[in-house]
Structure formats: structure tokens, C-alpha cells
C-alpha positions as a Python dict, from the first residue, in 0.01 Angstrom:
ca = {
    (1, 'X'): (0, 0, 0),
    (2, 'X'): (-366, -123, 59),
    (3, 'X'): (-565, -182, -231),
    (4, 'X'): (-897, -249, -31),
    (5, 'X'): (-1016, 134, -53),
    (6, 'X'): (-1195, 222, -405),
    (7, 'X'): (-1081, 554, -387),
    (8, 'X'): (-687, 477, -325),
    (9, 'X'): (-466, 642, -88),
    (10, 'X'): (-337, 948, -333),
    (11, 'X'): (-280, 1280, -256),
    (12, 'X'): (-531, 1418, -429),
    (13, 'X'): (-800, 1186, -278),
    (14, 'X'): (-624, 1347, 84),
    (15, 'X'): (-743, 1694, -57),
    (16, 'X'): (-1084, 1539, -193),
    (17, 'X'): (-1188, 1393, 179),
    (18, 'X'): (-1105, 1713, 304),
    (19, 'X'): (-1269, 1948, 25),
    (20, 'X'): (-1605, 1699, 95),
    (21, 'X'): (-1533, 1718, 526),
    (22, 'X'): (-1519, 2091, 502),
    (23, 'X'): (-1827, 2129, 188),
    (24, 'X'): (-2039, 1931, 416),
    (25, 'X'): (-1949, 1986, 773),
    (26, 'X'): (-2288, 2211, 876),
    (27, 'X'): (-2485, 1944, 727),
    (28, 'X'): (-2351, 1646, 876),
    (29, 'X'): (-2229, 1764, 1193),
    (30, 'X'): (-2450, 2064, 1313),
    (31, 'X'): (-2540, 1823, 1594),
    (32, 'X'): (-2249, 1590, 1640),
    (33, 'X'): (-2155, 1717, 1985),
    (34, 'X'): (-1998, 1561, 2283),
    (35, 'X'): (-1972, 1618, 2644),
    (36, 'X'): (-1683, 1788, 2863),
    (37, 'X'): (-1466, 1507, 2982),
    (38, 'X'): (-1627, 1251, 2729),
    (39, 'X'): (-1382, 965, 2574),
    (40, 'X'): (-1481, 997, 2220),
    (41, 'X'): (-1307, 703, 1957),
    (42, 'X'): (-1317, 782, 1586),
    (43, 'X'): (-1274, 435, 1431),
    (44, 'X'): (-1122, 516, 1048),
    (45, 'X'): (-1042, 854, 1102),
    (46, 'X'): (-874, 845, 740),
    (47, 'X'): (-653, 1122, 684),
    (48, 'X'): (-826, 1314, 948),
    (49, 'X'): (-1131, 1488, 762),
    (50, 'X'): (-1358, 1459, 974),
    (51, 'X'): (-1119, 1444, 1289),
    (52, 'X'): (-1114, 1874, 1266),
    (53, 'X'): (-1465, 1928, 1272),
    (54, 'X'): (-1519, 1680, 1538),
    (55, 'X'): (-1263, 1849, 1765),
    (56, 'X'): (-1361, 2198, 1704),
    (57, 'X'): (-1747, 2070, 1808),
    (58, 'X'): (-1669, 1934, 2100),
    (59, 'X'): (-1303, 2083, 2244),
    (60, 'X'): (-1306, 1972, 2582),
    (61, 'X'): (-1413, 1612, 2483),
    (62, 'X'): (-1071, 1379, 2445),
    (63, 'X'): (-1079, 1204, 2075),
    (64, 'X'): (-911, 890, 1957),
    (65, 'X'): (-855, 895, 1602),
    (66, 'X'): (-804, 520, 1484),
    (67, 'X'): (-706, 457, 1110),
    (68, 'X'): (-539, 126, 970),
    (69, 'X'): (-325, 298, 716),
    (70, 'X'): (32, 482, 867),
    (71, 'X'): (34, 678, 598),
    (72, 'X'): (-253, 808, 638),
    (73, 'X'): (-240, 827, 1007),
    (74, 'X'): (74, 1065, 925),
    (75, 'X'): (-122, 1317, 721),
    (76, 'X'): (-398, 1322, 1026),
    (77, 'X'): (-127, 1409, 1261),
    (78, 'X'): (-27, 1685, 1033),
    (79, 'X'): (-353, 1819, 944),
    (80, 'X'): (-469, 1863, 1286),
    (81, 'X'): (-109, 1986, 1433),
    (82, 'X'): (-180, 2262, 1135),
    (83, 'X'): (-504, 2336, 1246),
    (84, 'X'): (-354, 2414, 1616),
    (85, 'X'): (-621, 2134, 1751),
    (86, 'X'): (-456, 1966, 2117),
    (87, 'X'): (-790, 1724, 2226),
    (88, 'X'): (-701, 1416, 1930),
    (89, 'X'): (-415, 1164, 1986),
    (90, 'X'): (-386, 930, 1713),
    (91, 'X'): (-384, 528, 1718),
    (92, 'X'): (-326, 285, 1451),
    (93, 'X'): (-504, -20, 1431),
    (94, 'X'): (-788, -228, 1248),
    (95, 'X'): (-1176, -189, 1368),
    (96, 'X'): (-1244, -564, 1358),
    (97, 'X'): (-949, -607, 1599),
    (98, 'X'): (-930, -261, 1803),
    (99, 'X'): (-666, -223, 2087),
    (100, 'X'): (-860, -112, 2349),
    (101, 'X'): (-1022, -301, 2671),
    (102, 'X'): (-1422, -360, 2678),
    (103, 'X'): (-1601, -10, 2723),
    (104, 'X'): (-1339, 220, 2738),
    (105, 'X'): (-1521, 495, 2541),
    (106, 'X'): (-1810, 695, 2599),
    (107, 'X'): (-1901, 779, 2245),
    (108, 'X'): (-1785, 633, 1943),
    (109, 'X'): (-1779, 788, 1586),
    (110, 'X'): (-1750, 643, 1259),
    (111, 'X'): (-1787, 825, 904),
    (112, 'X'): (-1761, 667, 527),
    (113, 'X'): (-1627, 405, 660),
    (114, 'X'): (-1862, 94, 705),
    (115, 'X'): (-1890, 108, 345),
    (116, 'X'): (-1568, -21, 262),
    (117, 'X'): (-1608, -315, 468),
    (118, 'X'): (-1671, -653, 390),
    (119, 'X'): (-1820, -703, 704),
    (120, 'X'): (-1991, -401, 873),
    (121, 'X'): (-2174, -594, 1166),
    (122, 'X'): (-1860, -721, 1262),
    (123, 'X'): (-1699, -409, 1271),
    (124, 'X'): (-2022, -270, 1427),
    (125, 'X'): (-1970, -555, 1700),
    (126, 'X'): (-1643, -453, 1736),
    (127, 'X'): (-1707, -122, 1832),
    (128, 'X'): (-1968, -190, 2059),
    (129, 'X'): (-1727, -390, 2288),
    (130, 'X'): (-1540, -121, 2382),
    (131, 'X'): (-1828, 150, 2420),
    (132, 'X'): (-1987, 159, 2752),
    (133, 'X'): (-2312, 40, 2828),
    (134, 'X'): (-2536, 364, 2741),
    (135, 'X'): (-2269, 556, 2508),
    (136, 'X'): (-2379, 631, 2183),
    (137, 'X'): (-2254, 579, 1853),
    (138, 'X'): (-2291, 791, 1530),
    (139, 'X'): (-2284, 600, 1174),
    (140, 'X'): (-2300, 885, 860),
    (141, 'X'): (-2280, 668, 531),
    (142, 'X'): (-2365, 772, 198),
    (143, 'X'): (-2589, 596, -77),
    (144, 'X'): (-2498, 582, -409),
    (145, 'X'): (-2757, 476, -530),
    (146, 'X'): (-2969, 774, -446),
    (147, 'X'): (-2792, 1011, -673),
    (148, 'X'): (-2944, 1176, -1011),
    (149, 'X'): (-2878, 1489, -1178),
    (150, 'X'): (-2984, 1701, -1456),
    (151, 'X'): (-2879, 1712, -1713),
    (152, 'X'): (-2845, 1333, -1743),
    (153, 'X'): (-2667, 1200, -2022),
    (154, 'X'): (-2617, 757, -2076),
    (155, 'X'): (-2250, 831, -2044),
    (156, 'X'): (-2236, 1030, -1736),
    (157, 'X'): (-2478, 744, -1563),
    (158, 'X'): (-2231, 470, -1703),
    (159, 'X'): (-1937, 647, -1572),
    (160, 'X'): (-2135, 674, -1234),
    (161, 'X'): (-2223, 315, -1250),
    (162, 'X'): (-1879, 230, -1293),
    (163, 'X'): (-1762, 412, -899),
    (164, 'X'): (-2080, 119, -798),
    (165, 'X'): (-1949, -152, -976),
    (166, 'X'): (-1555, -120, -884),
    (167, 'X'): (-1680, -108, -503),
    (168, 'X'): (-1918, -377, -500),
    (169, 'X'): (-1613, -567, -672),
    (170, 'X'): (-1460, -510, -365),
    (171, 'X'): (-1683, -715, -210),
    (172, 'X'): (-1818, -391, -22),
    (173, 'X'): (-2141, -144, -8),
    (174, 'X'): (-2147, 118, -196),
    (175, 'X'): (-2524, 160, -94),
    (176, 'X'): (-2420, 155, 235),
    (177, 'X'): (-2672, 447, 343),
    (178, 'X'): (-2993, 296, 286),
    (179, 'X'): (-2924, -14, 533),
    (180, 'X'): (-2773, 135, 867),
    (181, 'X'): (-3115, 47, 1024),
    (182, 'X'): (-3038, -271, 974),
    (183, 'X'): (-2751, -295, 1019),
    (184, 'X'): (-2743, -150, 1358),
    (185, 'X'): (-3017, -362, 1509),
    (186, 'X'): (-2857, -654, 1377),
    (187, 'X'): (-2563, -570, 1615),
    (188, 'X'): (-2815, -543, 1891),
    (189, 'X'): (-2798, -142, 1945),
    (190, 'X'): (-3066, 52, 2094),
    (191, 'X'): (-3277, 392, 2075),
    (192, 'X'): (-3184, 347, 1725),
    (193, 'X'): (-3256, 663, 1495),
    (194, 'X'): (-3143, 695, 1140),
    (195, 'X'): (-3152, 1033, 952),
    (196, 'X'): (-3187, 1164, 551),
    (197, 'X'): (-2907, 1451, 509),
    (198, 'X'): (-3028, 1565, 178),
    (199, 'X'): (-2770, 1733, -32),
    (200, 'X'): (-2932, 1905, -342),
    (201, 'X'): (-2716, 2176, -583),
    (202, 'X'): (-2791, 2413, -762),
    (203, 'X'): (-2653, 2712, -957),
    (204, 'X'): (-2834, 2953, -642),
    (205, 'X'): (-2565, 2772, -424),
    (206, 'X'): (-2211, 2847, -578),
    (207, 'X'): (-2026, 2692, -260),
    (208, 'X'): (-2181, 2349, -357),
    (209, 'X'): (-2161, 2325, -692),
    (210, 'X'): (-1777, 2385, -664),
    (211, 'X'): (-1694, 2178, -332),
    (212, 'X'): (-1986, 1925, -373),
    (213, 'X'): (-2050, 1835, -723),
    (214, 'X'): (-1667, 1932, -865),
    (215, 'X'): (-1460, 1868, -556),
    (216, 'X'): (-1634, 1621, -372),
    (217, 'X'): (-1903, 1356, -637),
    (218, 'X'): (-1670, 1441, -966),
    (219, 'X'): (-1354, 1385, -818),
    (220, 'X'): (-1465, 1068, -615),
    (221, 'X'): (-1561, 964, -987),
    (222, 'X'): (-1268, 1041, -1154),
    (223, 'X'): (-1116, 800, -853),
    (224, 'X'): (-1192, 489, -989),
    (225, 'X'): (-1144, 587, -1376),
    (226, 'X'): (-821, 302, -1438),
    (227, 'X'): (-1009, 35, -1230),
    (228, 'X'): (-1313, 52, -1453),
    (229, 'X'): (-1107, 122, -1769),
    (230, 'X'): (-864, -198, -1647),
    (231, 'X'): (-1213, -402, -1546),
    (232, 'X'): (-1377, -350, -1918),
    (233, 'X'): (-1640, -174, -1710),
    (234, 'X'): (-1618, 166, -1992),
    (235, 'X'): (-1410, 224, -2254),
    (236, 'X'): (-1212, 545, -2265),
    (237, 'X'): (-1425, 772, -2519),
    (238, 'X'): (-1720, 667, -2309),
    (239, 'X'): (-1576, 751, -1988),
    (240, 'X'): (-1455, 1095, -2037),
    (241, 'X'): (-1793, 1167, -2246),
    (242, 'X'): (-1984, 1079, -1861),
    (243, 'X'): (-1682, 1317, -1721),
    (244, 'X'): (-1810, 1616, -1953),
    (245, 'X'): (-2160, 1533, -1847),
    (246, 'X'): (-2138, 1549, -1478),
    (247, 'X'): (-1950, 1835, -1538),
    (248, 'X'): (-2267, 1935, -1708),
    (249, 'X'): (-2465, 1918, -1370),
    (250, 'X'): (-2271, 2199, -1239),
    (251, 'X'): (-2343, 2455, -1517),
    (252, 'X'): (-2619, 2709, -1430),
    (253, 'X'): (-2868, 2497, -1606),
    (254, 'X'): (-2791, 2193, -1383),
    (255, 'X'): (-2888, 2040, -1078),
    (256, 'X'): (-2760, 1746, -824),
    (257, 'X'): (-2912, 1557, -599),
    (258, 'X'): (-2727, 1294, -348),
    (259, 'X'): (-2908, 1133, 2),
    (260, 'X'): (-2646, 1060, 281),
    (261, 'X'): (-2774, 876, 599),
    (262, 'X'): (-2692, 1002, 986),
    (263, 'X'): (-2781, 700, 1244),
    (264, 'X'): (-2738, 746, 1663),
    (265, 'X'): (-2752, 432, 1829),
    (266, 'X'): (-2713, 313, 2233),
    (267, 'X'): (-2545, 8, 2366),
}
């Protein structure tokens, strides 16, 4: 089992990826579209998330779904075979070492991902060798550091603080969002445009408060609960005090606020 991913490899973190993939699919994918005929890779497809709404958006494009984790790979396979979706084969292997020639895909897609990396222009590198000269690649990454909420209680921003803290401890970004700009022109991209998708809750959107702020930012949360416990980042009374204040945020009195990032790049 890896033990590089802050969120682990559970089954219930499966259902949260897909509870978040599905909550914000309009948002982060109302223009993710590719051509007829177009060789599409998406590089840590996970346990295939965001591998449905990709599919369904563009049906006659032909999408490589590349994950490091079997496992995972396995519940893709089943997810999409569910779904009745024929345009995805699946491929495992590791981004910083992919198994495919130089610029064998027209497009390349990569979600949530670059944030677990210790190294995100190498993996952007990577990728880049085997797009073609003139595909296009789309980076979405969140940034926790843009989140707030009301109401906000010291607990519930120590318990948030914690999901930070057990990632960066990882040696990876959980800020990710705010440097894609960067990031890609430091891997020598082009036409480079990076995008704000603004996700703000509250009790006039039902839909988000349960698959956003319960299903998607509490559960991602309650992820990483025996790492800070284990890490002396919280103690327990103080942790599930934070739990019953984000919880808080989703009462009709509350409100949520979190900033993901959307960048489209050319080699």
C-alpha cells in the first residue's frame, strides 16, 4: 500500500473523490472538451472520478487513464464499465516515468494531482514529452489555503490546519492552486491561462452544502484525523470540537468559501 497520498487509498475516500467529481463537475469541466479523434491522456486518473465526466464531454475523443496504484486502477475499470462508458482504456504507470513514446497525445489532462507531488515540474516535464507540439494541457488544483467559513471557531481552523500540515509533511503542496502559473512556465509551456473556479455555499444551495462542504471539504478533513492525532498536530477533544464546527458551516446560518485553480497551457 502507498503511503505517499494524504488522503489514503480507503473506500470511503473512493466514494469521497467521486461525491467531490460529481458535486463539482459543471464547475470544473463546463469547458473541458476535446475533439473527435483526439488522443486524450489522463495522468493520475485515481479511482476514475474524473475519468466519467471527461468521457461523457468528449465521447468520440479516445482517453488514457494512467494511475500508479492497481488498486485503484481496478476500481476505475469498474466505475466506468458501470457507467456503460467504451472511449477509456486504462494504463498503469508513474507520471515522472510514463510509458509512452515522445508526443503521442494530443491533449493531456491532469486533476488533484500535482499536489501530491514532490516534484510537479518534473512531472509537468514529463508530460510535456509525450504531448505533441501544439496540444494542450489542463492543470485543475485546489488551494487550501484559500478556504474560510462562517461560523469560524479556533478548533475547526486547527483541525483544518492539521489536512495542511500532514501534506506539507509529505513533502508536497497543499497550496498547490495558487502557483500553476508558475509552475507551468517554469516547464516552458505556452498560451498559458490560469483560471479562479470559485466555490462558495450556502444554505440557498442545498446540493453544495451536502456534496461540497459534508461530502467533499469535511470528509477530506476527517482523512487525515490519525496522522495529525499520531503527529501531536491536535489532540483528540480538540479535533472533534473543529469536526462539530465545520459541521457548523453547513447549518442554515453558515457559509463556505474554497478557490480552486483551472490552467490551459500549449507545448
Amino acid at each position: 500500500m502507498r503511503n505517499d497520498y494524504v488522503h489514503g487509498y480507503s473506500e470511503r475516500e473512493a466514494i469521497r473523490l467521486v461525491d467531490q467529481a460529481k458535486t463539482l463537475s459543471s464547475l470544473m469541466h463546463h469547458d473541458t472538451c476535446y475533439p473527435s479523434g483526439s488522443l486524450v491522456l489522463e495522468a493520475g486518473c485515481g479511482v476514475g472520478a474524473q475519468t466519467i465526466t471527461l468521457a461523457r464531454n468528449s465521447p468520440h475523443a479516445e482517453i488514457t487513464s494512467l494511475d500508479i496504484s492497481e488498486p485503484s486502477l481496478n476500481h476505475a475499470r469498474a466505475l466506468i464499465n458501470e457507467e456503460g462508458i467504451s472511449n477509456v482504456k486504462f494504463q498503469l504507470g508513474d507520471i515522472m516515468n510514463l510509458p509512452f513514446e515522445d508526443e503521442t497525445f494530443d491533449h493531456v489532462f491532469i486533476c488533484f494531482v500535482l499536489e501530491h507531488l514532490p516534484d510537479p515540474v518534473g512531472a509537468l516535464l514529463s508530460l510535456k514529452r509525450v504531448l505533441k507540439k501544439g496540444g494542450s494541457i489542463t492543470v485543475i488544483e485546489g488551494d487550501h489555503g484559500s478556504c474560510y467559513f462562517h461560523p469560524e471557531t479556533k478548533e475547526a481552523i486547527k483541525a483544518w490546519q492539521c489536512l495542511i500540515k500532514v501534506q506539507n509533511d509529505l513533502k508536497c503542496n497543499p497550496l498547490m492552486g495558487r502557483e500553476l502559473y508558475p509552475l507551468l512556465t517554469e516547464a516552458e509551456f505556452k498560451n498559458i491561462k490560469v483560471d479562479p473556479r470559485i466555490v462558495y455555499v450556502d444554505s440557498s444551495k442545498p446540493e453544495l452544502v451536502d456534496g461540497f462542504i459534508k461530502k467533499t471539504i469535511i470528509a477530506m478533513v476527517q482523512g487525515v484525523k490519525d496522522q495529525a492525532l499520531e503527529s501531536d498536530l491536535i489532540d483528540i477533544e480538540t479535533w472533534e470540537k473543529g469536526i462539530q464546527g465545520l459541521y457548523k458551516s453547513a447549518e442554515p446560518s453558515g457559509t463556505f468559501f474554497y478557490n480552486f485553480f483551472k490552467g490551459i497551457a500549449t507545448k
